[in-house]
N, C-alpha and C positions, 0 to 999 in steps of 0.2 A: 504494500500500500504506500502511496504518496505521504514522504513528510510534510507534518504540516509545521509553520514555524510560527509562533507569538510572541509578541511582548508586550509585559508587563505599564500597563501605564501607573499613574497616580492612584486611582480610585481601586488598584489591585495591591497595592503596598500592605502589609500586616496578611493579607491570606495566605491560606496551606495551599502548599504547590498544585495538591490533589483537589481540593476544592475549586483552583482556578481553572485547572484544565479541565474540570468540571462542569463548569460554567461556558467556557470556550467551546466545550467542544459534549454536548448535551446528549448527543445521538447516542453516546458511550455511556453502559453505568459506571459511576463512581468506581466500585469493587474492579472493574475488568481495567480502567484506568490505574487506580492502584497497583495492578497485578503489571501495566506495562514499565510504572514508574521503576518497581521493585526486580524488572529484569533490567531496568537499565536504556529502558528503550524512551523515555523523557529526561534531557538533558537541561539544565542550567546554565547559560554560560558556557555551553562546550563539556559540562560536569555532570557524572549522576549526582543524585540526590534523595532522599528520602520523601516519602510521603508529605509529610509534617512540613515539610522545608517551608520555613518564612518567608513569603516572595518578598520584595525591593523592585519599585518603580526602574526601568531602565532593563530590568534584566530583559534575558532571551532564553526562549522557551523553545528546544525543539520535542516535537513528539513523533516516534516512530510510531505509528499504530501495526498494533499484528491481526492477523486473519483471525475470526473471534474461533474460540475451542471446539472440536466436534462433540455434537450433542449424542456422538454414543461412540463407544470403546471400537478400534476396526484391530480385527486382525493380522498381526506382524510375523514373520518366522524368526523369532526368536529360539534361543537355544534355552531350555527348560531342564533341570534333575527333578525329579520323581522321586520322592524316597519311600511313597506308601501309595496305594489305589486303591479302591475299590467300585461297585458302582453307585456311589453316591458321596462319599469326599477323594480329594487327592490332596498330597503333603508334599508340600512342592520346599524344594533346598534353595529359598531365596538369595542369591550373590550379594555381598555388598554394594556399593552404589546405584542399585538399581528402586527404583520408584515403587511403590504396590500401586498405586493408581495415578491417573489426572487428575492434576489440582497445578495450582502455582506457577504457570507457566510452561509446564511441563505436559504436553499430551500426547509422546507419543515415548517407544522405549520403554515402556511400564509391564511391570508384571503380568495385569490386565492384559495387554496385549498380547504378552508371549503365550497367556492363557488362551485366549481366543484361537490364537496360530495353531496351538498345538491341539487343545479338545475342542473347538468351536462352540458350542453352547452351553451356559452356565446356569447357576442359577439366577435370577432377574431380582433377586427381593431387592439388593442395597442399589438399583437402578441400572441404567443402560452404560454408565460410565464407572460403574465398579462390581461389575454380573462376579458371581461367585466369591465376591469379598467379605469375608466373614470379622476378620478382625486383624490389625496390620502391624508391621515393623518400620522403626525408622527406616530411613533411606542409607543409612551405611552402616546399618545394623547384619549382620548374616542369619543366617537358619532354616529352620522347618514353621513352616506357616501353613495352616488349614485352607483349603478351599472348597465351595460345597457345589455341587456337578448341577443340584436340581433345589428346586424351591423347598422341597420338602424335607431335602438335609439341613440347606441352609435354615431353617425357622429353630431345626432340631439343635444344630450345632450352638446358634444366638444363646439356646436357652440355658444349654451347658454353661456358656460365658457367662451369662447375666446370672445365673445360680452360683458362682464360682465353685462350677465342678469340673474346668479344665486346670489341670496341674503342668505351667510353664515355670521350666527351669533353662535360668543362662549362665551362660561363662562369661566373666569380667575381672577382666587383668584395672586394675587401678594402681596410681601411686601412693607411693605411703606403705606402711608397715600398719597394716591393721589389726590393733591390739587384743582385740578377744576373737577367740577361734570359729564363733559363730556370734550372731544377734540379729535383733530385728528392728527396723526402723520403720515408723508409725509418723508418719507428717503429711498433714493435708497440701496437695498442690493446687497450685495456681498458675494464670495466667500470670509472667511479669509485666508489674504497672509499668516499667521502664522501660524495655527492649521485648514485644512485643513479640517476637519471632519464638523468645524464648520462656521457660516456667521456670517456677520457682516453689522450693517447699520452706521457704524462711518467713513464711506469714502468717497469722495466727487463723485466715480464712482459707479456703478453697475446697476440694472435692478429695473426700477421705480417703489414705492411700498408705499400703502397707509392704514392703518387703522385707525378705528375710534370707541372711546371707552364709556361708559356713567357707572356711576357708580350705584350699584346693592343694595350693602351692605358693611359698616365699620365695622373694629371688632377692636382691640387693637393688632395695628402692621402690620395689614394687609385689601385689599382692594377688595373686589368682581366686576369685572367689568363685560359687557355686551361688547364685540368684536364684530365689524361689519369689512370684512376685503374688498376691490373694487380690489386686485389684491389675485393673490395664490404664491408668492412666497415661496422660501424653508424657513421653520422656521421660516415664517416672523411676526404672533405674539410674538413667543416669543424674535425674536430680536428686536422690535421696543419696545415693554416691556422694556426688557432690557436697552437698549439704553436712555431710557426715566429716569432710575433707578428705576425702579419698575419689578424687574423679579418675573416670575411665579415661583410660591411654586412651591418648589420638583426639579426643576430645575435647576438644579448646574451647569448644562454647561453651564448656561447663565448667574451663580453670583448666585443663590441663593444659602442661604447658607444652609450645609448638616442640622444641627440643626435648631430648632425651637420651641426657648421656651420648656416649659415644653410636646410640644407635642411629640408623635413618628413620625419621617418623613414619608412623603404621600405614599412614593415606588413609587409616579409618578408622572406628571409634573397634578399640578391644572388646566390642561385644558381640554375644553367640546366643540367639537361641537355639541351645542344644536339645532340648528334650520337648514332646507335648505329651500330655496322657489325656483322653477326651474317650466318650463313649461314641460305637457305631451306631448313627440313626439307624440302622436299621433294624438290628437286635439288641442294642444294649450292648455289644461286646467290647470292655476294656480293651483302649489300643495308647501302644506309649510307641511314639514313634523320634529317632534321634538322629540327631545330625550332626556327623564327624566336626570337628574345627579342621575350620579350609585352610589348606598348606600355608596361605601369609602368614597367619598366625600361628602356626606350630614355628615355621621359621624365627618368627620372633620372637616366640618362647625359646629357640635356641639360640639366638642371639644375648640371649639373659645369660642362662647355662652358661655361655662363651666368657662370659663379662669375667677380669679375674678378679 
């Protein structure tokens, strides 16, 4: 699409960047204008900039507009691991950096898609832009992640979650020397009032959340835990991690630091879901199904080992 280019006059001076381009340019909701600001695609001055940004009389505004999102999921040939099937879920070994869904700028490359490539029809309950998504991992998170083939696994599977009768266990390398051999931490999350991208459990309001941790493996500097979580909040190990001061390697948005010793950084956050235990909708039959840690990670477990 054609750039369009503005500036600010006098009577725009004190508004939020997002509200002007707002204003300018009306055809667009606010939220999908956010979403181009927040890729970078409306510049200030030649600059990105934030949402929030305080416009000043004089500036220049350019805005890339992007093609608005497809309103439903198409399928990609994407390369997919399978760790579990049957016919009504499959337990797909999600890679690092990879997306579970559209959202944020991002619509194509996703889970979702590689799902559609590979089984073509899913279940429709969580819509046409998230068919078989049951419940999700960060975006540079790894593991075993549930998907349900048909409506009537998916409603089954929901219910498990919303009962907390799925049993998710991860692997998380943090820094620090974590003093007791196991415990549990109990701190409500939140949205952060400051930097909005991210949560926080340092407040005394938000949405009740609990994990529980037993330790794995010590290394010099750092601590291999076993994560057992009774809620799925957003980012809620690595905030409760955090909060505790012990954040997940690789993890910088929650304090860990970019360096690390004489190692080269992870390029992702030291987290694994390793394990799920969930019942089959279709009889009831307990199934635990688990997923190796991906070779980066074992390497940088021996990159520890190596450490003298």
């Amino acid at each position: 699409m054609t750039p369009v280019l503005l500036t600010a006059g006098p009577d725009d001076a004190g508004k939020r960047l997002d509200h002007l381009v707002h204003e300018r340019l009306p055809g667009h909701s606010r939220s999908r204008i956010q979403e181009w600001i927040k890729s970078r695609r409306v510049r200030v001055n030649g600059a990105a900039a934030r949402p929030s940004h305080t416009v000043r009389a004089g500036e220049a505004i350019e805005v890339e507009p992007a093609e608005a999102p497809p309103l439903r999921a198409k399928a990609e040939p994407i390369p997919l691991t399978v760790l579990w099937e049957d016919g009504d879920v499959v337990a797909i070994d999600k890679p690092a950096g990879m997306v579970v869904h559209a959202g944020a700028g991002v619509h194509s490359g996703t889970l979702v898609n590689a799902l559609l490539g590979r089984f073509g029809a899913l279940s429709e309950v969580g819509g046409a832009l998230r068919p078989g998504i049951v419940h999700r991992l960060d975006r540079f998170t790894s593991g075993v992640l549930l998907v349900a083939k048909n409506d009537r696994a998916h409603r089954a599977l929901a219910a498990q979650f919303a009962g907390r009768e799925v049993e998710k266990t991860y692997l998380a390398l943090v820094h620090g020397r974590v003093a007791r051999e196991n415990g549990r931490i109990e701190r409500p999350i939140a949205r952060d009032p400051v930097r909005r991208t991210r949560m926080t459990a340092r407040l005394a309001e938000g949405r009740a959340a609990w994990s529980e941790y037993r330790v794995r493996r010590r290394f010099r500097g750092f601590t291999l835990l076993e994560v057992r979580i009774g809620t799925g909040r957003t980012h809620q190990i690595r905030v409760h991690l955090s909060a505790i001061g012990h954040p997940v390697a690789g993890d910088t948005v929650y304090g860990a630091p970019a360096r690390t010793g004489g190692l080269p950084p992870p390029g992702r956050y030291f987290l694994h879901a390793h394990s799920i235990c969930f019942r089959k909708p279709a009889d009831g039959e307990p199934i635990t199904v688990v997923s190796p840690l991906p070779a980066e990670l074992e390497s940088w477990l021996a990159g520890l080992d190596a450490q003298p």
